[in-house]
N, C-alpha and C positions, 0 to 999 in steps of 0.2 A: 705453700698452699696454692693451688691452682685457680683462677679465676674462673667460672663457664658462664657462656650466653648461651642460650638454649630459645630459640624461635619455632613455634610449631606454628604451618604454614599449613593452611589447608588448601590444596589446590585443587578446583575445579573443569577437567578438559573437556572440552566439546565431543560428543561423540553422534552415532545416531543409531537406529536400532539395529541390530547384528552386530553396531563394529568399536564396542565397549562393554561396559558393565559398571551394575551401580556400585561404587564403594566410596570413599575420603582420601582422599591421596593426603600423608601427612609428611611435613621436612619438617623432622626435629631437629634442634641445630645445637649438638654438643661443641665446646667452644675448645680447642687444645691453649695450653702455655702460653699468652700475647708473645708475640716474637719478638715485639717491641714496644715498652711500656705504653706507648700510648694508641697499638692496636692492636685489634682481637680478632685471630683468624675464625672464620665461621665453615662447619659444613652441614650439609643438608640429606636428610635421612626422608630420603621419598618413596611412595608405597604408589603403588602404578599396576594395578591389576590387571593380568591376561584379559584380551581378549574375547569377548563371549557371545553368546545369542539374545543376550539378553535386549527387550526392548523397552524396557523400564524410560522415563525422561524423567528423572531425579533431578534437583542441582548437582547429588553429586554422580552426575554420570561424567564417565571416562573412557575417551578413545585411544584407543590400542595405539595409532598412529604417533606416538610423541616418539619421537627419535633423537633429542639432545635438549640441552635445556643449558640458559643465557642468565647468569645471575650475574646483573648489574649493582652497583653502588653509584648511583646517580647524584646525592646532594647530601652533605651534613652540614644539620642546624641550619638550612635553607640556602646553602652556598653550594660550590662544587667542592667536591669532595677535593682533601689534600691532595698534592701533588709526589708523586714517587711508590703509591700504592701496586702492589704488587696481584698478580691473578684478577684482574678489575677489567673488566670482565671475565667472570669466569665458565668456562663452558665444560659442559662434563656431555656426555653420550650417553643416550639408551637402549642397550638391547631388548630386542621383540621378549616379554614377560619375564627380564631380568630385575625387575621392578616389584613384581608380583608379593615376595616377603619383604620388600623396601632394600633398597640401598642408599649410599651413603655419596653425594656427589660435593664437590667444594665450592664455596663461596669467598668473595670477596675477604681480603681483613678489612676490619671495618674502626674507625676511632669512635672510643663514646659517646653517646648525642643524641641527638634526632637525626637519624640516619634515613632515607629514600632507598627503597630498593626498587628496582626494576628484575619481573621473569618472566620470562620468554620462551615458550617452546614451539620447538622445527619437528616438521617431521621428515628432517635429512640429518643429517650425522654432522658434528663438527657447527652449529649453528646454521646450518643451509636448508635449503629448499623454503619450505612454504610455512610461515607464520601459523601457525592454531590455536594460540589462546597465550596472553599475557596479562600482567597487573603491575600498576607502582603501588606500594603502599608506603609506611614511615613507621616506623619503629625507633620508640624513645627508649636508646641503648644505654643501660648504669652496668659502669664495669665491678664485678663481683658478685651478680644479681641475676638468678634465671631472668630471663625476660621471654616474653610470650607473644607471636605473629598471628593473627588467621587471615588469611588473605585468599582471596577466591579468583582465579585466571575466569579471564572473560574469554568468550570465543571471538574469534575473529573473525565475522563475515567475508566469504569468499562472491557468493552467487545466491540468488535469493529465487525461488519456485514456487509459482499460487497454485496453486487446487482448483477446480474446474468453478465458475461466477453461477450461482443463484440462478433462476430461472423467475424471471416477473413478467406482468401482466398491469398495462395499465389499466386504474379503478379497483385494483387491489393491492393493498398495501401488506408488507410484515413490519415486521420488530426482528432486529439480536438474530438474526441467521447468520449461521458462522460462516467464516473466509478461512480459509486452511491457508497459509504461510510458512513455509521451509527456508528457513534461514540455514545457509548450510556452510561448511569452511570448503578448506581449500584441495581438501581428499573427499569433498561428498559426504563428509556426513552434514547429520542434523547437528548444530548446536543445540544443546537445551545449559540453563542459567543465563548469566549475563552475557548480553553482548558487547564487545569493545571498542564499536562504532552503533550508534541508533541508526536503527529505521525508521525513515520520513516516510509518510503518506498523500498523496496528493491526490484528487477527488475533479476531476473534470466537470463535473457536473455544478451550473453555478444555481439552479434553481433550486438548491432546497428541498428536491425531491429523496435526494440518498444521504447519509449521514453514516460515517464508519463512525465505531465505539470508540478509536482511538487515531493520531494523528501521528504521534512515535512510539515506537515498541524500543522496550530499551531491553527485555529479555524473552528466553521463551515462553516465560509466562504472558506476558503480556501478548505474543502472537497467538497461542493458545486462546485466547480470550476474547482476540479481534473479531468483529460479526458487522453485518452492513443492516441498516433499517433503510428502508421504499415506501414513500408514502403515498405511492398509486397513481402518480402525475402522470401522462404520458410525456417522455422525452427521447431523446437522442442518445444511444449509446454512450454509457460514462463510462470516462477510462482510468482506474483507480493504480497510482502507480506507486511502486514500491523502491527506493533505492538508501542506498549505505557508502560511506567511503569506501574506495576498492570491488566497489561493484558494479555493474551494469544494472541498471534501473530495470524492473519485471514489470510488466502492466496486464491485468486483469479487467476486462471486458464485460461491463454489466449491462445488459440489453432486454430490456424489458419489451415484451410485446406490443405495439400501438394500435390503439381503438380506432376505427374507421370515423371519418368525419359522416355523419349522414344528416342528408337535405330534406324536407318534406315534398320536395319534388324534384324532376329532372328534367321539365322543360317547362317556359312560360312561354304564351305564345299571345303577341299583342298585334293590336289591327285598328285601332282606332289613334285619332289625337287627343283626342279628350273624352272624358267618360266611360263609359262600360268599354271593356281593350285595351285602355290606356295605360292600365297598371296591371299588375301582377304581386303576391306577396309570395313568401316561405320561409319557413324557421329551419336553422342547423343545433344541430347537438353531437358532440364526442363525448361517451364515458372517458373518466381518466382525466378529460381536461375541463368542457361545460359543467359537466355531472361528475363530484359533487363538489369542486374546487373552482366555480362560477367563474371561468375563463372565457372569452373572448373567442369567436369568430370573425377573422379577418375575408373581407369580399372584394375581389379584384374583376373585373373587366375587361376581357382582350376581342378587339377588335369590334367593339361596339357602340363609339362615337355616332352614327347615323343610324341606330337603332334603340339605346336607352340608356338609363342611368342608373345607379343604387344606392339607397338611402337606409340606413347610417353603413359607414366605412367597416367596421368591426359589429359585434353583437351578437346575439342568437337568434333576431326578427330582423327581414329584412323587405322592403320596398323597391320594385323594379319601374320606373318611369319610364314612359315613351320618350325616343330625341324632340329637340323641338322640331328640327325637321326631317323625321325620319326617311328612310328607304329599305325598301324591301330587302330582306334576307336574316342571315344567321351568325348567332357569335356568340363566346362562352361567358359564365361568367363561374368563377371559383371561387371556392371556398377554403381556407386553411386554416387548422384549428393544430393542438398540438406535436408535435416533433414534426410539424410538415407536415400530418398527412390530409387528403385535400380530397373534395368532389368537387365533381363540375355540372351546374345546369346550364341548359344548352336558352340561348332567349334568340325568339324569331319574332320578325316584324314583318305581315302581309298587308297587301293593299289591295282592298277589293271596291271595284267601281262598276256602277251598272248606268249601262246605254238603252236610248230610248231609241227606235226607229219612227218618223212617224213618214205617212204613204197618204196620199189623195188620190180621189178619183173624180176625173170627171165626165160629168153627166150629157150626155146626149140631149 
């Protein structure tokens, strides 16, 4: 009476649109005669569909590219597997839509247990070239007993591609505006299901103003899903970057437009030391940064120690004083409100003095 183990593996390969088609890739695994009581040769009945147009992003989509495929026996019962195991690693090749009614490639013998498998597919012949999607799973094997696999290959990021950044405005905010993210392998396509390395997110932006919906993507779904919220701050160019083991980090550029600082004037012009001349006031306001997220106006001074002062440092109302001892002429004073951007009033100090002539005559 013949023993079988019978594994049905459902495998999942990355593909993208044009260069797959949705189906289930399944490795039934009818078991021959153990060769030797105490292991069970296994092979693998895979179903790997032509090629198509199709642009479906299933989990179970499949890229035409699989060209051999790497079935490991990595650990039994949580050790290394015995020593002297024959076909360990076993590699079989696939011809371009020779897959398409399934065939039949071989596996490991394997001894009964909690067996680990590792599978691996190339899209070069003979195990070579470029990694496209793998899986370990464990299968708790009883000799004489179908036993039953489903196991889904994750893709394997190659290179990762954003989609063109949102268009903002400070002092208007969104919500959940999607980020297009192309997670792709090592032939250009799209992966869709899992992927076999996550993608990190990292957010340049330390103020609070942008907020991605998620920080790792661990499948296409979840890239699918990604979207940035702005909540109308003005800032500085955030640079939101994307990277994965084996890849080169992607950075996408969100640059929202900044609101002008404006001053209720553009020059104050003082002429006295005390009293009427002596001061000058004006208020600043930035939508985006003052309005309506009550932020700060910083006010700077260049080159006008012998002409004034300003009172308070930051704010939206501000107080220009004469020096105590001034001299005539000009100097800026600026304004900077969010992501930098700045105006300048111009402050002058004149000295105006009047002369008396006096004349006698005298009389005859």
């Amino acid at each position: 009476m013949r023993k079988a183990l019978t594994i049905i593996a459902t495998l999942v390969l990355a593909g993208c649109g044009g260069g797959g088609t949705d189906a289930t890739t399944h490795a039934s695994i009818p078991v021959a005669a153990p060769a030797s009581p105490n292991l069970v040769p296994t092979s693998f009945t895979m179903v790997i569909p032509r090629t198509s147009s199709s642009t479906s992003r299933q989990p179970q989509y499949v890229t035409g590219n699989v060209a051999s495929v790497v079935i490991s026996l990595t650990q039994v019962n949580g050790g290394s597997p015995p020593s002297g195991l024959t076909n360990n690693p076993a590699t079989s090749n696939i011809s371009a839509g020779s897959c398409a009614s399934g065939c039949t490639v071989n596996g490991p013998s394997v001894p009964p247990g909690s067996d680990t498998f590792t599978l691996t597919t190339f899209d070069g012949a003979s195990g070579t070239g470029n990694i496209i999607s793998n899986v370990t799973t464990t299968l708790s094997v009883v000799a004489g007993v179908n036993n039953t696999l489903s196991a889904t290959l994750n893709g394997v990021p190659s290179s990762l591609v954003w989609g063109s950044a949102p268009s903002g405005a400070g002092g208007t905010s969104f919500s959940d505006t999607a980020l297009s993210l192309a997670v792709k392998d090592a032939d250009g396509n799209t992966i869709t299901g899992t992927y076999a390395h996550p993608i990190t997110l990292t957010d340049s932006d330390v103020s609070g103003a942008t907020t991605l919906s998620a920080t790792t993507l661990s499948s296409s779904s979840d890239a699918n899903a990604l979207s940035l919220s702005y909540t109308g701050l003005d800032i500085v160019p955030a640079s939101i970057e994307a990277q994965a083991t084996g890849t080169t980090p992607a950075t996408l550029t969100f640059s929202p437009s900044v609101q002008p600082v404006i001053a209720s004037t553009t020059e104050i012009d003082l002429y006295a030391t005390g009293g009427t001349g002596s001061t000058g006031t004006l208020t600043a306001a930035q939508f985006g940064w003052t309005v309506p997220f009550g932020k700060s106006i910083s006010a700077s001074l260049d080159g006008c120690a012998n002409i004034a002062t300003i009172s308070p440092a930051s704010g939206t109302s501000f107080t220009v004083t004469v020096a105590a001892s001034p001299a005539a002429g000009t100097c800026t004073l600026t304004l900077t409100g969010g992501a930098g951007a700045t105006a300048a009033v111009t402050l002058t100090y004149t000295s105006i003095g009047f002369g008396v002539n006096a004349h006698s005559r005298k009389s005859n």
